[in-house]
C-alpha positions in Angstrom: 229.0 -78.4 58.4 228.9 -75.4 56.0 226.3 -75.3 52.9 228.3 -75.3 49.8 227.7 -72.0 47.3 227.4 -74.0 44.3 225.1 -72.3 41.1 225.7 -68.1 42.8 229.0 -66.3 43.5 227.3 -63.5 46.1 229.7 -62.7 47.9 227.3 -61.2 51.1 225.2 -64.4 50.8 227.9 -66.7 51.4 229.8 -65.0 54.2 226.2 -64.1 56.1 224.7 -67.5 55.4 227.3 -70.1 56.9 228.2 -71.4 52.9 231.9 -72.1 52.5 234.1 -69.5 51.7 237.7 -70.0 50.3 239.3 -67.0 51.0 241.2 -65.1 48.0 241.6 -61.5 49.2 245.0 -61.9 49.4 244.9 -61.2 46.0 243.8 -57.8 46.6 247.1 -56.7 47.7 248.8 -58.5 44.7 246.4 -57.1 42.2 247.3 -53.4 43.5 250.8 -53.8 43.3 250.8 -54.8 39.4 250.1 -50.7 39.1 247.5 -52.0 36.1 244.7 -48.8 35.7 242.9 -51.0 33.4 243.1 -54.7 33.5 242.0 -57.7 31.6 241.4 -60.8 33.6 240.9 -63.9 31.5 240.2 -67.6 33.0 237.5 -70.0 32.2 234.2 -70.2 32.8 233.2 -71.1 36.3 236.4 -70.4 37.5 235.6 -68.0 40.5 235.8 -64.0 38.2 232.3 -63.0 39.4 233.5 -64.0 43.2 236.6 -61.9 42.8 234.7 -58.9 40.8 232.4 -58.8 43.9 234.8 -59.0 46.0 236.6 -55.6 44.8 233.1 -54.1 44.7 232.7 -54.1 48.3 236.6 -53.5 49.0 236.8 -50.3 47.1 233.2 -49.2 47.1 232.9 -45.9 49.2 229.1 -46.1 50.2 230.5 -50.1 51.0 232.5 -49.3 53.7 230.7 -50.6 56.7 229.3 -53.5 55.2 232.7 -54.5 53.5 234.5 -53.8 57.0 231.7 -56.7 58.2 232.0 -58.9 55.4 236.0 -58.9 55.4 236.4 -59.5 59.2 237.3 -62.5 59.5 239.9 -62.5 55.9 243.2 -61.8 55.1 242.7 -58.5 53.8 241.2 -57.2 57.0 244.8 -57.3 58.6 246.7 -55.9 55.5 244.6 -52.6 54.3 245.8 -51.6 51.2 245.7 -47.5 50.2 243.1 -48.0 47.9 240.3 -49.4 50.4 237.2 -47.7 50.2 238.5 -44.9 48.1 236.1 -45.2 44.6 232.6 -45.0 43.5 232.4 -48.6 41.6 230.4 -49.0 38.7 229.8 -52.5 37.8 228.5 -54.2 34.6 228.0 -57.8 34.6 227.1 -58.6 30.9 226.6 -62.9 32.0 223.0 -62.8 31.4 222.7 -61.7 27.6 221.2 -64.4 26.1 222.3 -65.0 22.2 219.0 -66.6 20.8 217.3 -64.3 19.7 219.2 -61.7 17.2 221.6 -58.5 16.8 218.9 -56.2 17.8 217.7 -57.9 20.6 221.3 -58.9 22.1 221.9 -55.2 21.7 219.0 -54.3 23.5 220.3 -56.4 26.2 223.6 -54.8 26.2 221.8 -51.4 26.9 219.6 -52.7 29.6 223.0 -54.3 31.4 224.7 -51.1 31.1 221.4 -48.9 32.9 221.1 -52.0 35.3 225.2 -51.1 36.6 223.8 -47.4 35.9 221.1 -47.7 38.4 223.0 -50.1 40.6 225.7 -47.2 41.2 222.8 -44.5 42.0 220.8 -46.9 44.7 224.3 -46.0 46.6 224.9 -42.2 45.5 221.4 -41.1 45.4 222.6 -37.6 46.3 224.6 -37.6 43.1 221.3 -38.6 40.7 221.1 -35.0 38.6 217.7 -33.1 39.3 216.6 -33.6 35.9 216.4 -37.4 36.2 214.5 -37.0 39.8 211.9 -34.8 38.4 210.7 -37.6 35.9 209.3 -39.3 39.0 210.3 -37.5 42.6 208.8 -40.2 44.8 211.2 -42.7 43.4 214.6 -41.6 42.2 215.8 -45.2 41.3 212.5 -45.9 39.0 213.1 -42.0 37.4 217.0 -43.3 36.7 215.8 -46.0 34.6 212.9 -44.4 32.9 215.4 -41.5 32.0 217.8 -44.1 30.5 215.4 -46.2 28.7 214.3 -44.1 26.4 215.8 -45.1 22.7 215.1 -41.8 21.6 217.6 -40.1 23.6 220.0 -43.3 24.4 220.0 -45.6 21.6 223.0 -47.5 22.9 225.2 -48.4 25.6 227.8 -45.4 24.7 225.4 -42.9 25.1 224.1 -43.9 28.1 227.5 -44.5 29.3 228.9 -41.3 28.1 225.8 -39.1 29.8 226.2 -40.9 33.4 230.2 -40.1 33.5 229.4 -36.7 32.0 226.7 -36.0 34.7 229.5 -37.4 37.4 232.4 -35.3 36.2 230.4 -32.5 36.6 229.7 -32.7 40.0 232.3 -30.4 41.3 231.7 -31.6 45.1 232.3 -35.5 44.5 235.4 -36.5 46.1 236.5 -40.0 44.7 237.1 -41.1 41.3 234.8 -43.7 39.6 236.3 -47.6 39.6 234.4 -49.7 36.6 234.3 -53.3 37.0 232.4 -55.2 34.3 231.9 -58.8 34.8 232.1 -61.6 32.1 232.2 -58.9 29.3 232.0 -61.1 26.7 229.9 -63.8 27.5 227.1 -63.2 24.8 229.9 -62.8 22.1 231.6 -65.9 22.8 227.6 -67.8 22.8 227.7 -65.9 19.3 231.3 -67.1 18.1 230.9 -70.6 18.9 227.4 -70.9 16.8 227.7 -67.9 14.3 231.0 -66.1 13.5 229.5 -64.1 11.2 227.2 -62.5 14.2 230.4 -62.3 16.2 232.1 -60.3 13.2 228.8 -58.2 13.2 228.7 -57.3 16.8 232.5 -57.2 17.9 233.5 -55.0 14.8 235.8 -51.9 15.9 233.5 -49.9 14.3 230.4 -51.6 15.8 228.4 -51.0 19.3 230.5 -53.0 21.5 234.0 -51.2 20.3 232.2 -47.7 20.5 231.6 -48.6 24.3 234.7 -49.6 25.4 236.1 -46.4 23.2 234.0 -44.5 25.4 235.2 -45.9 28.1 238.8 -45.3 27.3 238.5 -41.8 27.0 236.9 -41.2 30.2 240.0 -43.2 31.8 242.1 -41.0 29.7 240.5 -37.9 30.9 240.9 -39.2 34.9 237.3 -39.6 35.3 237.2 -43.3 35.5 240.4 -44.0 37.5 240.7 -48.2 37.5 238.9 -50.6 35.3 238.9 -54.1 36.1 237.5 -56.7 33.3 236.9 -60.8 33.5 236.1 -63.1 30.9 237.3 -65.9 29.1 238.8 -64.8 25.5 240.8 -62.3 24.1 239.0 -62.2 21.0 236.0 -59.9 21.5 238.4 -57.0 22.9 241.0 -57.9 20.5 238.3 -57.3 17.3 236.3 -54.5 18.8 239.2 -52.2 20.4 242.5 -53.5 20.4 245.4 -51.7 22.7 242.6 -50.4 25.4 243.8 -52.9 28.2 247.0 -52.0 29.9 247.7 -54.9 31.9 246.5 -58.6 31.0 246.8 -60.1 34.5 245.9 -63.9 33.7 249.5 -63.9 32.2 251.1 -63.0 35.5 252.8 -65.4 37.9 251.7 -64.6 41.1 248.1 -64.4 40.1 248.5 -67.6 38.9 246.1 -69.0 41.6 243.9 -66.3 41.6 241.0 -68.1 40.3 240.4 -72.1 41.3 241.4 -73.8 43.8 244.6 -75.4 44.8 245.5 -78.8 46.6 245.3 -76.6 50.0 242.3 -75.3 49.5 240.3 -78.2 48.3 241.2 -79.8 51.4 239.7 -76.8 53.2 236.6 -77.2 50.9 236.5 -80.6 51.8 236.2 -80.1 55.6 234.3 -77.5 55.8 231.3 -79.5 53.7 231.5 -82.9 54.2 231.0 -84.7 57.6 234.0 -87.1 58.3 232.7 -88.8 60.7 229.7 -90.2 58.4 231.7 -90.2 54.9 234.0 -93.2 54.6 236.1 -91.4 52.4 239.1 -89.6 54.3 239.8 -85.6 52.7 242.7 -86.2 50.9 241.1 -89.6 49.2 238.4 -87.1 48.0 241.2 -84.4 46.9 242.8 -87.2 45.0 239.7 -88.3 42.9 239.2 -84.3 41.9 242.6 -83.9 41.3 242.8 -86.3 38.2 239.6 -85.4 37.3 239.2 -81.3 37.8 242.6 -80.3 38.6 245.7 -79.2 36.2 245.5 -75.7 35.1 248.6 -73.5 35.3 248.1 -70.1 33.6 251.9 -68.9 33.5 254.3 -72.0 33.1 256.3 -71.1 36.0 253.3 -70.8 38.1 254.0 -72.5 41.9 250.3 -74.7 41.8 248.0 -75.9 39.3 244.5 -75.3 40.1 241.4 -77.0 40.1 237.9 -76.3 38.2 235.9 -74.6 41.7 232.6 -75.2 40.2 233.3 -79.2 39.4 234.8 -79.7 43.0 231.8 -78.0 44.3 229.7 -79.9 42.5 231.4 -83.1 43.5 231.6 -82.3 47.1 227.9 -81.8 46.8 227.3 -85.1 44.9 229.2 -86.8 47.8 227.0 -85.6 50.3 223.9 -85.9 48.4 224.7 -89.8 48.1 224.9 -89.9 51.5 228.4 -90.5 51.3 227.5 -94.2 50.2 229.8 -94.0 47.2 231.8 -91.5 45.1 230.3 -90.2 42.3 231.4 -90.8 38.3 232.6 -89.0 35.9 230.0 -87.6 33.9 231.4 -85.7 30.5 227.9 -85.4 29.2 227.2 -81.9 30.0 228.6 -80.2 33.4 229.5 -76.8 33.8 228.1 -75.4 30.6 231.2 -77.2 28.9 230.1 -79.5 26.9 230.9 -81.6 23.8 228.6 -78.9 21.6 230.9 -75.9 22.2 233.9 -78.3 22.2 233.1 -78.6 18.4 231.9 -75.5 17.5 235.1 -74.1 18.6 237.3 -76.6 17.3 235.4 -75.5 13.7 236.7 -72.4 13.4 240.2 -73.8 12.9 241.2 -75.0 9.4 241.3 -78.5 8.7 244.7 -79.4 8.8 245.8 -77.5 11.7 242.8 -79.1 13.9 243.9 -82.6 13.1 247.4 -81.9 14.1 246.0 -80.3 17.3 243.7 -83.6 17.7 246.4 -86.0 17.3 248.7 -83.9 19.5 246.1 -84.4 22.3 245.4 -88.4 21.6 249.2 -89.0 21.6 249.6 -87.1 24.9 252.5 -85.0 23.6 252.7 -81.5 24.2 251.3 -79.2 21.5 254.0 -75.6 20.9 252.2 -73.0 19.9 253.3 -69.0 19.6 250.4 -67.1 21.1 249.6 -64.7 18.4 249.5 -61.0 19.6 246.0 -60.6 18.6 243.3 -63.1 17.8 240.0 -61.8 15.5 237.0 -62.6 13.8 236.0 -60.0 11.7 233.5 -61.8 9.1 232.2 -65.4 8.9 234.4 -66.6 6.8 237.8 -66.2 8.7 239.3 -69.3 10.0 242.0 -69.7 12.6 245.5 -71.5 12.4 246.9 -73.5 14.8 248.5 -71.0 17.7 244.8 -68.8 17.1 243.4 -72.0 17.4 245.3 -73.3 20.3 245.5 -70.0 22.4 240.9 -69.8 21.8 241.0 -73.1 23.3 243.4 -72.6 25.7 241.8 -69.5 27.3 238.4 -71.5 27.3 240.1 -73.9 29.4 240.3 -77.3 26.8 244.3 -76.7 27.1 246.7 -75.5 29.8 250.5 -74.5 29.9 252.7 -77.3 30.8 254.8 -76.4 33.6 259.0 -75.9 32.4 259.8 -78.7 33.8 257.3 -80.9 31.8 258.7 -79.1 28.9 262.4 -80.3 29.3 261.4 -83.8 30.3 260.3 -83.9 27.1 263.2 -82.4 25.1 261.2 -79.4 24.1 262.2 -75.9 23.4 261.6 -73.9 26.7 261.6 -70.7 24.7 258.1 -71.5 23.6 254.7 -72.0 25.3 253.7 -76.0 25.5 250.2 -76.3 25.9 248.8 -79.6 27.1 244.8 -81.2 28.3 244.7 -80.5 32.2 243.2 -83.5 33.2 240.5 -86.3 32.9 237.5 -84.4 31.8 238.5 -82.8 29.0 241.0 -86.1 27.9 237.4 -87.8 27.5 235.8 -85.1 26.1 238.7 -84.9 23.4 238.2 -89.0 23.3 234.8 -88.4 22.3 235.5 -85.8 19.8 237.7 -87.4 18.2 235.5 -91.2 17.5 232.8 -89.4 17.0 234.3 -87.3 14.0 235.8 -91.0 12.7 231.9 -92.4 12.7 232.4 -94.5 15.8 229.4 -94.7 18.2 230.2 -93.2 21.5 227.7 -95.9 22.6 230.2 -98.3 23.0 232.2 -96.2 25.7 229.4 -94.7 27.6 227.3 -97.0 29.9 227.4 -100.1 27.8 229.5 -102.3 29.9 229.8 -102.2 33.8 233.7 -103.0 34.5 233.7 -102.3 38.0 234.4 -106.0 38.9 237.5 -105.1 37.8 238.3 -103.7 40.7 237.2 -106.5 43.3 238.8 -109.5 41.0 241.3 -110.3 38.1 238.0 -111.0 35.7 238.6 -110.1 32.2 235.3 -111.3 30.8 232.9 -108.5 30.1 236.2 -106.6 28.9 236.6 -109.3 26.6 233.2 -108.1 25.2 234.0 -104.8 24.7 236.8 -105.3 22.7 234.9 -107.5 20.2 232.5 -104.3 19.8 235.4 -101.8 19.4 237.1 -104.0 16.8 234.0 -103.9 14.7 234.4 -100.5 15.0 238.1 -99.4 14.8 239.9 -101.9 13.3 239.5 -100.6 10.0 242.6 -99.3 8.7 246.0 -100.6 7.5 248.0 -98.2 9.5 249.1 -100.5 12.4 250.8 -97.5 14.6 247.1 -96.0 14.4 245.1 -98.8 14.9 247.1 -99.3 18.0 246.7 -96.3 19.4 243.1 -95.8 18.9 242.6 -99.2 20.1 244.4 -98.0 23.4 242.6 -94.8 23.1 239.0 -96.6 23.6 240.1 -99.0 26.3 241.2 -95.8 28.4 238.3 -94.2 27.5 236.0 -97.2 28.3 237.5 -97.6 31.6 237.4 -94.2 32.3 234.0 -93.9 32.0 232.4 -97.5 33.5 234.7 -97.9 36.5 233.5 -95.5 39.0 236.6 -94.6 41.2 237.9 -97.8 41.1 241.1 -96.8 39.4 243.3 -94.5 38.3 244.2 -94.3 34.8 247.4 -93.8 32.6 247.9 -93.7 29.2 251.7 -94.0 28.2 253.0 -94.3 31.5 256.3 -92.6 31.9 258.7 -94.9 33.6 260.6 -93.9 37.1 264.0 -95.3 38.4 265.2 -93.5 41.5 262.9 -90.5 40.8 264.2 -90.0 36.8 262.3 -90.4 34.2 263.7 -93.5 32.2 264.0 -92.6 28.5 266.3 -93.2 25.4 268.2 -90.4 22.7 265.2 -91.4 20.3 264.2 -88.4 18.8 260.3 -87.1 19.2 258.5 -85.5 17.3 259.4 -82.2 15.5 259.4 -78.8 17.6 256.6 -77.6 15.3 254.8 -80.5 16.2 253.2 -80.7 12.5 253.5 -84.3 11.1 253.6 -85.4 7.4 250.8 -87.3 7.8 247.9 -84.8 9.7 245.9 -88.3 10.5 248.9 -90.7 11.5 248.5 -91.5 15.1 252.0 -92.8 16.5 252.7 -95.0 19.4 255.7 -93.7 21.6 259.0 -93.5 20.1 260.6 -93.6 23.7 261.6 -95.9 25.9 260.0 -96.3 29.3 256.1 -95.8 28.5 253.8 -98.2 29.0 250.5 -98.0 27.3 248.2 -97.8 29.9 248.5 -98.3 33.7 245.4 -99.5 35.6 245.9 -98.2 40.0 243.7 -99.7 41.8 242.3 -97.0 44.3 239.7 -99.5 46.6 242.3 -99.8 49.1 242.3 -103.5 47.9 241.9 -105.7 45.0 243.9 -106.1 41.4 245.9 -103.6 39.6 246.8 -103.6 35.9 249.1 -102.8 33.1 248.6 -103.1 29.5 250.6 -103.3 26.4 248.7 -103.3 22.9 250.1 -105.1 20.0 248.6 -104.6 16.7 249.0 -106.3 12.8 246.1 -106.2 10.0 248.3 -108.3 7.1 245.7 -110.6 6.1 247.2 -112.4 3.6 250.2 -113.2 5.5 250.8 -117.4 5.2 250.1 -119.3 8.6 253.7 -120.1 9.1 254.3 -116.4 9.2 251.3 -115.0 10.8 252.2 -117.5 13.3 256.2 -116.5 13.9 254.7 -112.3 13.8 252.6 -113.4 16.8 255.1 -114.6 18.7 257.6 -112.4 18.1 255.0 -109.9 19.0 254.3 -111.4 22.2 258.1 -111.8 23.1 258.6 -108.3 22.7 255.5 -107.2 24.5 256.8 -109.7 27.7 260.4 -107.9 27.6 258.7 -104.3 27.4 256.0 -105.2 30.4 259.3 -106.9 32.9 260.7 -103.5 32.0 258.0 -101.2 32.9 257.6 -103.3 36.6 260.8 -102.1 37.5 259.2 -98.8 38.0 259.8 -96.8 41.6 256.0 -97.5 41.8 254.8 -100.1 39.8 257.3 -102.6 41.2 255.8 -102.1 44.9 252.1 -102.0 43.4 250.3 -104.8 45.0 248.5 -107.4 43.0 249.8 -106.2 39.8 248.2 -107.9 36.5 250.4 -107.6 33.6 248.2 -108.2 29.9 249.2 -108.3 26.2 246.5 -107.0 24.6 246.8 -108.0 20.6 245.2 -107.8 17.7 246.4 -109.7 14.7 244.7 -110.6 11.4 241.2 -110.7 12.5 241.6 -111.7 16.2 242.0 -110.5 19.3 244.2 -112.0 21.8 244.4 -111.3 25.8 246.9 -112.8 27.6 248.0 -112.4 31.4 252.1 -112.7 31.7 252.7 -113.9 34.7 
């Protein structure tokens, strides 16, 4: 079995150590033919960039070629050189450790110190190009006299002027015979810390006239002058290069198709990941069983909507994979939304604040109604004091860069009824739909309590017992049943029995809300219209059950291998001072109409071969909660 690389992305370590390695330099070749000289490469955090930057250090690195020739051996690359192998001197910045805690001056500080350490870095492999004057601050160790040249404020106050006198000193080196290649790695990690917790910092820092956009000016003009031939860039938003120097990158290559897969995994390679780690003969859990349960939970992302895969979160499956073994494959582990992956419900929040109030709640109930969310991705997103907030495509295109949101493919788009001419942005998959779920009872004073470890429902799973569910609902009627709306209450009611599930079942089942309805392969559906294009409603906090036909509330898959399935339909009235006679004939028109939707939604291509299928009316009405098998 190979060790899994989880927490480090060096790239040496892992091919010299026996870790797994899922092999993207492919890529290579497909990155050269976009012709991009300086290229922004935007995906999520812990999505594989520092992998693929280090992977293009030791492909085009000069003084690398040995050690990449070792390294690539046994890749794809090795058997389809491309002209640009080995042909640069690579400069690398990785800006991922800047910590944000501790104010302007000292995160500036830390900006130098990552631009000397790349600096440095460069001379450990071109020590014949460090300038005599450097050397003679301490002959007997050039690499020590590089750093104490550059770290004196006095001479190099910031990053541009350090940057500025290395490229000066290389250009005038008449005998060099490459051209300098600049990667630089998460470039704006520290600002997006900043931007999440104080815009007003961001605004300080990422100003066109500050420190940051006189860097990246610098930079630009040694491209410009064919010192600095190729620059390749990762992080996560737009925003920082948008507000500090806008127009500098030539090519954004996370909107290109064929890169689409460029960073994750796909269904292929989580399989490889799989086999590779785990050992099958111990784990009673076959591959594709595993690839299933990280599918719903880490899987989704498309970065160009006619993408050929969606692609999983690396890091998550890693860390799953790792879990699994670390139980000793006794069971597979649960979902845990409390903090993984440095994606947590904090940053969630604070990014979600900078978009105005009404624009966030349409966003919100876009994501809790499961409908697709258009947006126009705005040409340019930026923060340039603390008191700018975002509208809804700013707002939707931060998020969706940071990974909350991800384009739904065209054919999602038709099925339903959209405008293709526009980008549909959608939640990927499991996590972030309870991460969302939590956002949004927590902003409507609901104690996430109630959802996260309160009740064990795994028997639900083994046998048709309803019981401790029964005492769950109790506690979220106490807590949501509180409104007069009943398309709301509804759907929050169905909102926090998803989420309940979701979160105190294990792996017993797959979950979902507003099932769309098959019959011979086609969705089932009536002319009802859906919501506006726009997607604004009149009423920002109105939270609508499905106006089509053919979706059930919420599905319930068994995935044991054996034991009970379910499918629920909610019902919901709040008219207190109805008479009895009429409460009485609402409930059972209620529950006739509930019956005729649930005989309807069995005759699903899947559902109606589901074995030990449990159909339930969930209702509430005027005070009381009713659960009811049809059988």
């Amino acid at each position: 079995m190979k060790l899994l690389p989880d927490a480090f992305s060096n790239f040496r370590k892992i091919i010299k150590n026996n870790y797994v390695y899922i092999d993207k330099t492919h890529y290579i070749q497909k990155y050269e033919n976009t012709g991009a000289m300086v290229s922004l490469f935007l995906r999520p955090r812990r999505f594989g960039k520092t992998m693929f930057a280090e992977i293009l250090r030791y492909y085009y690195d000069k003084a690398l070629t040995a050690e990449g020739d070792d390294l690539f051996k046994e890749t794809w690359i090795a058997s389809h050189p491309t002209p640009y192998k080995n042909s640069y001197g690579v400069v690398k910045f990785d800006f991922s450790g800047i910590q944000v805690n501790s104010g302007v001056n000292v995160i500036m500080r830390l900006f130098i110190d990552c631009v000397i350490d790349g600096v440095v870095d460069f001379y450990k492999r071109y020590p014949d190009l460090i300038p005599p004057n450097i050397i003679s601050m301490c002959p007997d160790n050039k690499f020590k006299a590089v750093r104490l040249y550059y770290s004196d404020n006095s001479i190099f106050p910031t990053a541009t002027t350090v940057l500025r006198d290395f490229l000066s000193d290389f250009s005038a080196n008449l005998d060099n015979q490459f051209k300098i290649m600049v990667i630089i790695d998460e470039y704006d990690n520290f600002t997006n810390d900043l931007l999440s917790r104080d815009p007003g910092q961001f605004a300080h820092i990422a100003r066109k006239e500050g420190e940051v956009g006189a860097f990246y000016n610098a930079l630009r003009y040694y491209n410009q002058s064919d010192i600095v031939d190729r620059i390749f860039i990762t992080g996560v938003l737009p925003v920082t290069m948008d507000t500090a120097v806008s127009g500098f990158v030539s090519s954004k290559l996370s909107q290109i198709p064929v890169l689409n897969s460029l960073a994750g995994f796909t269904d292929d390679e989580v399989l490889e990941l799989v086999r590779e780690a785990v050992d099958l003969e111990r784990c009673p859990f076959s591959p594709e069983q595993l690839r299933d349960v990280m599918k719903a939970r880490y899987d989704g992302y498309r970065f160009s909507s006619v993408g050929r895969d969606t692609v999983y979160n690396p890091t998550l499956c890693i860390s799953f994979v790792n879990s699994v073994i670390y139980r000793d494959y006794q069971d597979i582990p649960e979902l845990d939304i409390s903090s993984a992956n440095d994606i947590d419900y904090q940053k969630l929040t604070g990014y979600l604040n900078l978009i105005n109030e009404k624009d966030r709640k349409t966003i919100i109930n876009a994501i809790i109604r499961r409908r697709l969310l258009p947006v126009v991705f705005p040409g340019a997103v930026k923060i340039t004091s603390k008191h700018d907030v975002l509208d809804r495509n700013q707002g939707s295109a931060i998020l969706y860069h940071l990974g909350f949101f991800t384009l739904a493919s065209e054919t999602e788009i038709r099925e339903e009824n959209k405008n293709s001419a526009r980008n549909h942005l959608k939640v990927p998959n499991e996590y972030f739909r309870l991460l969302f779920s939590r956002y949004y009872f927590q902003t409507r004073k609901i104690p996430w309590s109630i959802f996260e470890g309160s009740y064990d429902f795994r028997s639900l799973a083994v046998r048709n017992d309803l019981s401790v569910f029964k005492k769950f609902l109790r506690e979220i009627a106490r807590a949501i049943v509180n409104t007069d709306n009943a398309f709301q209450c509804e759907a929050q009611i169905g909102l926090a029995v998803y989420t309940a599930l979701a979160l105190n079942t294990g792996t017993a089942f797959r979950l979902i809300r507003e099932y769309a309805v098959k019959h011979d392969g086609k969705y089932v559906m009536t002319d009802t219209p859906d919501d506006d294009d726009d997607g604004q409603d009149e009423d920002d906090d109105f939270l609508s059950v499905s106006t089509r036909a053919g979706r059930a509330d919420l599905v319930v898959l068994n995935l044991t291998g054996k034991g009970p399935s379910y499918i629920f339909e909610f019902k919901y009235v709040r008219d207190t001072s109805s008479k009895d006679e009429t409460k009485e004939k609402v409930r059972e028109d209620l529950l006739e109409q509930a019956r005729k939707q649930l005989e309807f939604y069995v005759t699903d291509d899947d559902l109606r071969v589901t074995p030990d299928l449990h159909r339930y009316i969930l209702m509430y009405t005027y005070g009381e909660f009713f659960l009811q098998e049809v059988m």
